[in-house]
C-alpha positions in Angstrom: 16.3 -10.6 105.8 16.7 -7.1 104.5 19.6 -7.8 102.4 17.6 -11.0 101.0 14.7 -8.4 100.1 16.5 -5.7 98.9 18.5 -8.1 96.2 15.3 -9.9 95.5 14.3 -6.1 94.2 17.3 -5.7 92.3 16.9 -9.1 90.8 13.1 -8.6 89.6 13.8 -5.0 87.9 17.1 -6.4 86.4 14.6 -8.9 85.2 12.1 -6.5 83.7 14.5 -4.1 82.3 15.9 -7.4 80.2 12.1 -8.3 78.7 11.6 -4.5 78.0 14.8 -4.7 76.0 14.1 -8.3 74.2 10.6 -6.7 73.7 11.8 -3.3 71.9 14.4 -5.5 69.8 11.5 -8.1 68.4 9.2 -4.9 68.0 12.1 -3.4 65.6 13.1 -6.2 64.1 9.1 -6.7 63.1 9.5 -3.5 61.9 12.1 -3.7 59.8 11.4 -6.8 58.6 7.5 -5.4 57.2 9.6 -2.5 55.7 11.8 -5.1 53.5 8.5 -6.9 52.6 7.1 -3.8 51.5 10.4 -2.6 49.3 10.1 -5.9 47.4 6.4 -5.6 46.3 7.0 -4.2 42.8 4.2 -1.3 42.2 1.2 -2.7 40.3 2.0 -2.8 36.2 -0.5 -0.1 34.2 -3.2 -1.6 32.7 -2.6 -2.8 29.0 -6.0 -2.7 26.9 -6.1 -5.7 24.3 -5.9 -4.4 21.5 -7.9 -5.2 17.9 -5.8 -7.6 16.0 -4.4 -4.7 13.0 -5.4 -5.8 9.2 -2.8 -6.6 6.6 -4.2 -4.8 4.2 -3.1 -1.5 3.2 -4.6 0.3 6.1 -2.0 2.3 8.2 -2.2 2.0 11.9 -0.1 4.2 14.3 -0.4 3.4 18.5 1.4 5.8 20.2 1.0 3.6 23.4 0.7 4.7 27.3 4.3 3.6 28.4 4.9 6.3 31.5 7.2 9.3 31.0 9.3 8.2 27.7 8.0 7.3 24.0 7.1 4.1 22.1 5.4 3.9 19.1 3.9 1.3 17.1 3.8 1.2 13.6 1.3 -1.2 11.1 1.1 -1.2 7.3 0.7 -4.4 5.3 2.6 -6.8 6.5 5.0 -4.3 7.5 5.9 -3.7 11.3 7.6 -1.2 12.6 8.6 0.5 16.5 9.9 4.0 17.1 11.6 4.0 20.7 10.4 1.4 23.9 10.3 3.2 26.7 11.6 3.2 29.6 10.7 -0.3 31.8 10.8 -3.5 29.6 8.0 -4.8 31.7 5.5 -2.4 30.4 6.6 -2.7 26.9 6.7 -6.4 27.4 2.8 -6.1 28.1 2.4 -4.0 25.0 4.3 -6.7 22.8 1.8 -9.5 24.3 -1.1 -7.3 23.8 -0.2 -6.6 20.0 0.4 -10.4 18.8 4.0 -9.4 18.3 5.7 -12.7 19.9 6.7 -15.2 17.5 6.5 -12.6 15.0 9.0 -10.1 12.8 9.8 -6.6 13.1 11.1 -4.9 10.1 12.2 -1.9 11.3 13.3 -0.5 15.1 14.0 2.7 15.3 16.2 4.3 18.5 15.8 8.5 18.2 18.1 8.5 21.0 20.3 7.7 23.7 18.3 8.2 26.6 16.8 5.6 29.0 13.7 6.5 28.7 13.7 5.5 25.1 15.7 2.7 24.5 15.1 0.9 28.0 12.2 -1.2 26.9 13.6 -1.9 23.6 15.6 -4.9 25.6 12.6 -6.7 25.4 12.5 -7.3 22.3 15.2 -9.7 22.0 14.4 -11.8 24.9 14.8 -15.4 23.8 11.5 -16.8 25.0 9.8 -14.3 22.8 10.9 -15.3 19.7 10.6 -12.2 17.6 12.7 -10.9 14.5 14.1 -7.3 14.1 15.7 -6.8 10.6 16.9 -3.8 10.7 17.6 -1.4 14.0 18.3 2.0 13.7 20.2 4.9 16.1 23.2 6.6 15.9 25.7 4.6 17.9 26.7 7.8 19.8 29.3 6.6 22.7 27.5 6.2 25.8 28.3 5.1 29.4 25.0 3.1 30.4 25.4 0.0 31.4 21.9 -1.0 30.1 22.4 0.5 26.5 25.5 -1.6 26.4 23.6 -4.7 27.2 21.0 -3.4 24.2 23.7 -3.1 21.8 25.5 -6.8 22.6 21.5 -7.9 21.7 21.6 -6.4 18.7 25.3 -7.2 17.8 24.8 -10.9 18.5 21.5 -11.3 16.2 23.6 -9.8 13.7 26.1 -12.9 13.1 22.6 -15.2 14.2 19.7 -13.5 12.5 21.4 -11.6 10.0 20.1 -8.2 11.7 21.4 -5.3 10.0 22.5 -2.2 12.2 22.2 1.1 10.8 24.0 4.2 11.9 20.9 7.1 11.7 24.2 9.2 10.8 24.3 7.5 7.5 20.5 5.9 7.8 21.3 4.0 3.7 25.1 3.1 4.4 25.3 5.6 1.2 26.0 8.9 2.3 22.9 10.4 1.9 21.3 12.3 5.1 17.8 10.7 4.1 16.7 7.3 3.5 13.5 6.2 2.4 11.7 2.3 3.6 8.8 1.5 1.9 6.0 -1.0 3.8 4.2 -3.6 1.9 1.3 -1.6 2.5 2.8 1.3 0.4 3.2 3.9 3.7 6.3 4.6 3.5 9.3 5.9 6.4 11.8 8.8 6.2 14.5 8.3 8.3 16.4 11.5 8.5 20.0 11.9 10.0 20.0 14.1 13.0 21.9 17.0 13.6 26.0 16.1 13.6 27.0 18.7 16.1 24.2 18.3 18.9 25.6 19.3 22.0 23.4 16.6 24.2 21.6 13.1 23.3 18.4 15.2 22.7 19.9 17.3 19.7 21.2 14.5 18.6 17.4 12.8 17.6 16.9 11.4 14.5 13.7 12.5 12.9 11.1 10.2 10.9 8.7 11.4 8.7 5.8 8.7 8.2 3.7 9.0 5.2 0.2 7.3 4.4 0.3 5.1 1.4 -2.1 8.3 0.3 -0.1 10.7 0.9 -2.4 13.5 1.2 -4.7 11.2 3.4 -2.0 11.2 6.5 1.5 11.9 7.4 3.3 12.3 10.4 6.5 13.7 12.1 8.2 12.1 15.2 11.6 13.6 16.4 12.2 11.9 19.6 13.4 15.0 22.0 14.7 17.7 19.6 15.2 20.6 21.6 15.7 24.3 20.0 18.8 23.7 18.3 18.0 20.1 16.4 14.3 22.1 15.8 16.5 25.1 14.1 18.6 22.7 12.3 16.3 21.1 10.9 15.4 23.8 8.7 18.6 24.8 8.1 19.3 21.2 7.3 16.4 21.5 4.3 14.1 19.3 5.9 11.7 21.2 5.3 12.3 21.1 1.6 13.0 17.2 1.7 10.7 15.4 2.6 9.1 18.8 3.8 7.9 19.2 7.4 4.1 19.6 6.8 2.3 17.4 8.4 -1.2 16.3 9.9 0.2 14.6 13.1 2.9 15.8 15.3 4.5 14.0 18.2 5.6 16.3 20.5 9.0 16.7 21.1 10.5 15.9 24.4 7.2 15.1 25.8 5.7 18.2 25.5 8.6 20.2 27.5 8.8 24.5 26.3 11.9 23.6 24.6 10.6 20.9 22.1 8.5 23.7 20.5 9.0 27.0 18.9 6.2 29.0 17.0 8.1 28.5 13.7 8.4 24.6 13.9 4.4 25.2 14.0 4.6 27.2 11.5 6.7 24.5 9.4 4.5 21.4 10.1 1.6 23.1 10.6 -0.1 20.0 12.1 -3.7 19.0 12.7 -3.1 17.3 15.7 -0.1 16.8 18.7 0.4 14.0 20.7 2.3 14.1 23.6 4.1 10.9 25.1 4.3 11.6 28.9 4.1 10.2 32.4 1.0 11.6 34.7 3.8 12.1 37.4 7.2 13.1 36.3 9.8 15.8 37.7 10.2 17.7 35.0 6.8 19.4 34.8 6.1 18.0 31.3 3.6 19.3 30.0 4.7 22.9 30.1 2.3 25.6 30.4 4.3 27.3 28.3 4.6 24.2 25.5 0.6 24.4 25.8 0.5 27.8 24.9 2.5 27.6 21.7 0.2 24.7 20.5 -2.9 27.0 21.8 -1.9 30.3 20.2 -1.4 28.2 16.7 -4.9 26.7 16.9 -3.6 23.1 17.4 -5.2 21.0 19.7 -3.5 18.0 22.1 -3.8 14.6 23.2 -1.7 13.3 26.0 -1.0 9.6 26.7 -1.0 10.2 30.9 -4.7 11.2 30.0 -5.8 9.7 27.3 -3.8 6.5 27.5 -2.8 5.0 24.1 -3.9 6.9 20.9 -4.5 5.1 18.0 -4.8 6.5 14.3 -5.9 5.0 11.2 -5.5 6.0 8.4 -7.4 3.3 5.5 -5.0 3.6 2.6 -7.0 4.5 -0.1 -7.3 7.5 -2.0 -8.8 10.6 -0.1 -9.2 8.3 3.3 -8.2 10.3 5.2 -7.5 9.5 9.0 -9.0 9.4 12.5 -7.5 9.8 15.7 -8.8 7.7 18.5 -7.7 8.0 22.6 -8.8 5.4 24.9 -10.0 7.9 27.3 -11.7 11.1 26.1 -10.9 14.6 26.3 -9.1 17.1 24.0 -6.6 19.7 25.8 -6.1 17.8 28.9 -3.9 19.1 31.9 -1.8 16.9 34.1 -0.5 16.6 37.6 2.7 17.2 36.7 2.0 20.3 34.2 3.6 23.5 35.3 5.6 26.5 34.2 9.4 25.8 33.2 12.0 28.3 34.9 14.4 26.9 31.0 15.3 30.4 29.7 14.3 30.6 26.0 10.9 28.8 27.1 8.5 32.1 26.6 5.4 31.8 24.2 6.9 34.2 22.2 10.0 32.3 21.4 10.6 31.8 17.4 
């Protein structure tokens, strides 16, 4: 009778022990299995404004547009369309494509400044079958890169060449002619200034090719855009003569390198003494873009700032006729702006003072 009791025990806590254990593994294996769920949920897309539907008339219409930490610009003159860089996530520049009637549509001029993800990325979306759009000519300097996804870009852009008669410049040689500069006029009568970037830049970013975009009234609006120039490509491009031809003044400046201490010196201020910078940057990146000290070189020079993680998509206008001049509109308000990102670089060479 003992014996019968005392394995009966044995039996019932063998018993519990096993639906503890098949317990725990169901409680882990819900566990893991709400993680997985929660990995797949892409993070919600940013909010895309609709935008106006742009004239055809000679008005010029720049959108530097909210695409996260990277730069993509929009370009609208006449007829005439034109994109400076995508971004970096094809979904969000897919939205901005819907949003600015550019399916079905053509786009006369793509410009690449540079090899770097955050640039190009987006730009894949613009030969996606289903959207039916037409790039004649695509611009960057063909620089050899390892990237799987740049690779996939290029194969895009070769294969619409033999389908779509696409041409594919080399920003090295932006007219196939040997000439550093080459000029592309918009039916609206702005016209673009591709300029070759610097041939010895040590990394993708001095390797940028700059644009300089001028109003069809010249002295009503221009603008410089230089993807992420650093120090050197900033110093070359004076040496260069840039800042002869076409010359480097102008109203509107994008930042360089979103904003980051080494995308400005006092004398490239001094140069394109702008009216206005706009900075194309994520509200939370790891690089602390914008840099306190960046925002100190615009603030000693009396020039003020708009910021797309801020402001959201900036739009300027400028109408095209003589003595127009421009305007410069934000989606959200507020001049100056700090972001949550914004902090003090350790980059030597990144002190106000540097010329």
């Amino acid at each position: 009778m003992l014996r019968r009791t005392l394995l009966l025990s044995i039996a019932m806590v063998s018993l519990a022990f096993l639906i503890e254990a098949q317990q725990r593994r169901h409680s882990m294996r819900t566990k893991k299995s709400t993680q997985t769920q929660r990995q797949r949920r892409r993070p919600p897309l940013p909010p895309v404004t609709t935008v106006v539907t742009d004239s055809g008339g000679p008005e010029l219409i720049v959108r530097l547009l909210d695409i996260g930490q990277g730069d993509a610009a929009y370009i609208r003159n006449g007829s005439s369309r034109v994109i400076i860089d995508g971004g970096p996530d094809t979904a969000t520049f897919g939205r901005y494509l819907d949003s600015l009637n550019l399916n079905n549509s053509t786009i006369d001029v793509v410009i690449l400044s540079h090899q770097h993800l955050d640039h190009y990325s987006g730009l894949r979306e613009l030969f996606k079958t289903a959207r039916h759009i037409h790039v004649r000519y695509f611009f960057e300097n063909k620089d050899p890169a390892p990237a799987v996804t740049l690779a996939t870009l290029r194969d895009s852009i070769l294969s619409r060449m033999d389908k779509d008669s696409l041409i594919y410049r080399d920003t090295d040689d932006p007219c196939s002619d040997g000439r550093p500069i080459c000029t592309i006029t918009m039916s609206g009568g702005a016209k673009l200034r591709i300029m070759a970037p610097s041939p010895n830049g040590e990394k993708p970013n001095n390797r940028s090719t700059a644009v300089k975009l001028i109003g069809p009234d010249s002295a009503s609006f221009t603008m410089w855009l230089a993807g992420d120039a650093e120090h050197e490509e900033i110093a070359w491009f004076e040496s260069a003569g840039y800042n002869r031809n076409p010359g480097m003044t102008v109203n509107v400046l994008k930042a360089d390198h979103h904003g980051s201490c080494n995308g400005v010196t006092p004398r490239y201020l001094d140069l394109i003494k702008p009216d206005w910078v706009i900075a194309s940057v994520g509200a939370r990146n790891g690089y602390g873009h914008m840099h306190a000290q960046a925002k100190n070189v615009y603030r000693n020079a009396g020039v003020p700032w708009y910021r797309t993680d801020q402001n959201g998509t900036i739009t300027i206008r400028s109408p095209g006729t003589t003595g127009g001049g421009f305007t410069i509109t934000p989606e959200r308000q507020g001049v100056d702006l700090d972001g949550p990102s914004d902090r003090v670089s350790p980059q030597p060479g990144c002190n106000a003072g540097t010329r």
